[in-house]
C-alpha positions in Angstrom: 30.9 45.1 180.0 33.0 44.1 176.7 32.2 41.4 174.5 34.9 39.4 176.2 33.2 39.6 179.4 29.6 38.9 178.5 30.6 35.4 176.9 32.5 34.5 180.3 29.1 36.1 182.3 27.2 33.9 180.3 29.1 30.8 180.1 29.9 30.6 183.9 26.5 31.4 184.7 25.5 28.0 182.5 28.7 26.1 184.0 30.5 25.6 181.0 34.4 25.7 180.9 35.6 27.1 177.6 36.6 23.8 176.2 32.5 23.1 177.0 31.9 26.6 174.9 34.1 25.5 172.0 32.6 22.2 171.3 29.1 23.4 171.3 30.3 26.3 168.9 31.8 24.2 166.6 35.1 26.5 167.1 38.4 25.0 168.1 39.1 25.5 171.6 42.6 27.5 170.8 40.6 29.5 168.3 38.2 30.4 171.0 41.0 30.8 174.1 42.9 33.0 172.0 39.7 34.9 171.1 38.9 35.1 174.4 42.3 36.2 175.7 42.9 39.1 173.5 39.8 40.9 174.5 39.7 42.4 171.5 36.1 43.5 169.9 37.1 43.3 166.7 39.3 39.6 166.8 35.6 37.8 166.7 33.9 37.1 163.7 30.6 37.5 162.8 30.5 33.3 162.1 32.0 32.9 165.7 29.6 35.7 167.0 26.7 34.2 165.7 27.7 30.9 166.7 28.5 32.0 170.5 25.2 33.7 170.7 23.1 30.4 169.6 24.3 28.2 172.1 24.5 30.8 174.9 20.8 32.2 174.1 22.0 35.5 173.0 21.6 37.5 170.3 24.8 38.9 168.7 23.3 42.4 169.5 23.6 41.6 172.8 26.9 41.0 172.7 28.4 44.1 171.3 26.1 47.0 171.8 28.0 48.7 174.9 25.5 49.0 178.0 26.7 52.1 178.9 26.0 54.3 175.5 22.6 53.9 173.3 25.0 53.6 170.2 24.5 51.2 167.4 27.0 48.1 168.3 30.2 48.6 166.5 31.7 46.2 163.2 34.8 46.5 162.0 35.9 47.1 157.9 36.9 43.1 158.4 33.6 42.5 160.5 31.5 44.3 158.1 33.0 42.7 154.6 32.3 39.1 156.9 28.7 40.2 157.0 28.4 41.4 153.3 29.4 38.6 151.8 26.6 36.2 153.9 24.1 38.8 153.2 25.2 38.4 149.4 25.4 34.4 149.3 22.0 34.6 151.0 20.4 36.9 148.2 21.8 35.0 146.1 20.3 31.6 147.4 17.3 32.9 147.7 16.4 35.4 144.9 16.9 35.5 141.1 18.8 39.1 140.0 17.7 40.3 136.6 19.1 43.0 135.1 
């Protein structure tokens, strides 16, 4: 089962349409339709991954480690930089770097 197809598991099974899904996100509902349409792994973002996960009770784990293999789940180059950058701001926020 692909990303695509855990969030629509998961929503159904709490009887939310995907206008329902995108308010509770905080994502527009064309974002997320078109999101959700391309069935495409890599067209989420980690922000709208996260978000997803929250309010379906998921982690983001969850949604993109492939049930089928005991591989690590899979970011892309555009994923990854994504993730970098909060990891960063949240050093940042929390630490002071010295030299």
């Amino acid at each position: 089962m692909n990303i695509t197809d855990k969030i629509h598991k998961l929503r159904i099974e709490k009887g939310w349409s995907v206008a329902k899904l995108a308010r509770e996100t905080d994502i527009p509902t064309v974002s997320l339709r078109v999101m959700l349409s391309r069935n495409d792994p890599n067209g989420y973002s980690i922000k709208a991954l996260t978000r997803i996960g929250e309010v379906l009770g998921v982690p983001v784990s969850y949604l993109t480690q492939d049930e089928n293999s005991n591989a690590r789940p899979q970011l892309s180059q555009k994923q990854k930089d994504e993730l970098m950058k909060i990891i960063g701001g949240a050093i940042d926020k929390y630490f002071e770097i010295t030299d």
